[in-house]
N, C-alpha and C positions, 0 to 999 in steps of 0.2 A: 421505463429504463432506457438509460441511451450507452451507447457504446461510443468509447475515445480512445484513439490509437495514440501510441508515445511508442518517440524513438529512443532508445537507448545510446550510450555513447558508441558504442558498435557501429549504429546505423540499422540493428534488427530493430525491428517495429514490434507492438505486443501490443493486442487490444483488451481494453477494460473496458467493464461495465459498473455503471454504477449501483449501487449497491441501498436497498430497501430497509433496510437499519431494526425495520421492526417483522423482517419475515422471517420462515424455515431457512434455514441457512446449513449448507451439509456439512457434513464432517470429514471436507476433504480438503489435501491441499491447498494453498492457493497461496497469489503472491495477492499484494494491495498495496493504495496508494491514497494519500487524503490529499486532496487536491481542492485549486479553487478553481470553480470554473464560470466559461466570462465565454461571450460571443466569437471573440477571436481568437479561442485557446484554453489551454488548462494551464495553470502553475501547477507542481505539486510541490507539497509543504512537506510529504512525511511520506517514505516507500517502505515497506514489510513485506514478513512471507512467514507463514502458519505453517504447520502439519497438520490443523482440525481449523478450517473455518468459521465452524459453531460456536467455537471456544470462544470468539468474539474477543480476541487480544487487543482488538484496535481500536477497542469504544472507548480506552482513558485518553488512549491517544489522541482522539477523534476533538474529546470536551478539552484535551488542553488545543489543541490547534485551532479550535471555535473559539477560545479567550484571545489564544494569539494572533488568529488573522480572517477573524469576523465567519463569513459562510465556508465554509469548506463541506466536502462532501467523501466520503470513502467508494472507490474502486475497486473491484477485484477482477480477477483472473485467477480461476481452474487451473491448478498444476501440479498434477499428484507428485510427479518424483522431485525429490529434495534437492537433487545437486542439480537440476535444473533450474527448480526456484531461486535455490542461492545465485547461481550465474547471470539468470536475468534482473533478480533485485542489484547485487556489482553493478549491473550496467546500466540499472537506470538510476543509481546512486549517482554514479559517475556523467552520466550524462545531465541530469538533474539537478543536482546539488541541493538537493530538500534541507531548506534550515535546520529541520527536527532532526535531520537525521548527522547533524554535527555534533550533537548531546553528548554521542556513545549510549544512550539509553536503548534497552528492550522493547519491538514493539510495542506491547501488551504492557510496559511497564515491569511488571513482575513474573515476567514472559517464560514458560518452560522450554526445554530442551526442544531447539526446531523452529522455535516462538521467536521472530527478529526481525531485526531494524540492522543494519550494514553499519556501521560507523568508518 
C-alpha cells in the first residue's frame, strides 16, 4: 500500500491510500478517488465519498474508468463525519476537475443516500 497526498483547491492537503480492491474493507466512512498513477504524480479521473466503505460503491466506477483510461487504481481516506467528507470531496472536485466527475453521475452508479460523486 502507498499513500499520496492531493491538494485540494483550498490548498488543504488530504492523504490517500491506496486501496486492495480484494480485502476487508470497514464499514466506515470514507471519501476516494480513482486515480492514474505514474512516477511524477497522480491524475485523478473520478473523486466520491461513502457512508459504508464496504458497500464498495466505487467498483462500477472503477471498470468504467479502467475502459476509459487504461490502469487507474481506487484511493481512500477514512472520514466518518459526512459534512466533512462532503467539504473535502468540493475541494478536490474543484481542485481536480476529474472527467467522471462532469457526468453528474452517483459514485456507486446507483448510489444510496450519502453514496456520491460531486457534479
Amino acid at each position: 500500500m502507498s499513500t499520496i497526498e492531493f491538494a485540494g483547491k483550498s490548498g488543504s492537503r488530504y492523504r490517500y491510500t491506496t486501496l486492495e480492491e480484494d480485502r476487508f474493507l470497514p464499514p466506515a466512512g470514507a471519501n476516494f478517488v480513482i486515480a492514474q498513477l505514474a512516477s511524477d504524480g497522480a491524475t485523478v479521473v473520478m473523486a466520491g465519498e461513502t457512508d459504508n466503505l464496504s458497500a464498495r460503491v466505487w467498483r462500477d466506477r472503477l471498470e468504467e474508468a479502467r475502459s476509459r483510461f487504461g490502469e487507474v487504481h481506487v484511493l481512500t481516506r477514512l472520514n466518518v463525519r459526512s459534512a466533512v467528507r462532503r467539504e473535502e470531496l468540493e475541494d478536490m472536485i474543484s481542485g481536480h476537475q476529474p472527467p467522471m466527475n462532469e457526468t453528474g453521475r452517483p459514485a456507486g452508479g446507483s448510489a444510496s443516500e450519502g453514496d456520491r460523486a460531486a457534479s
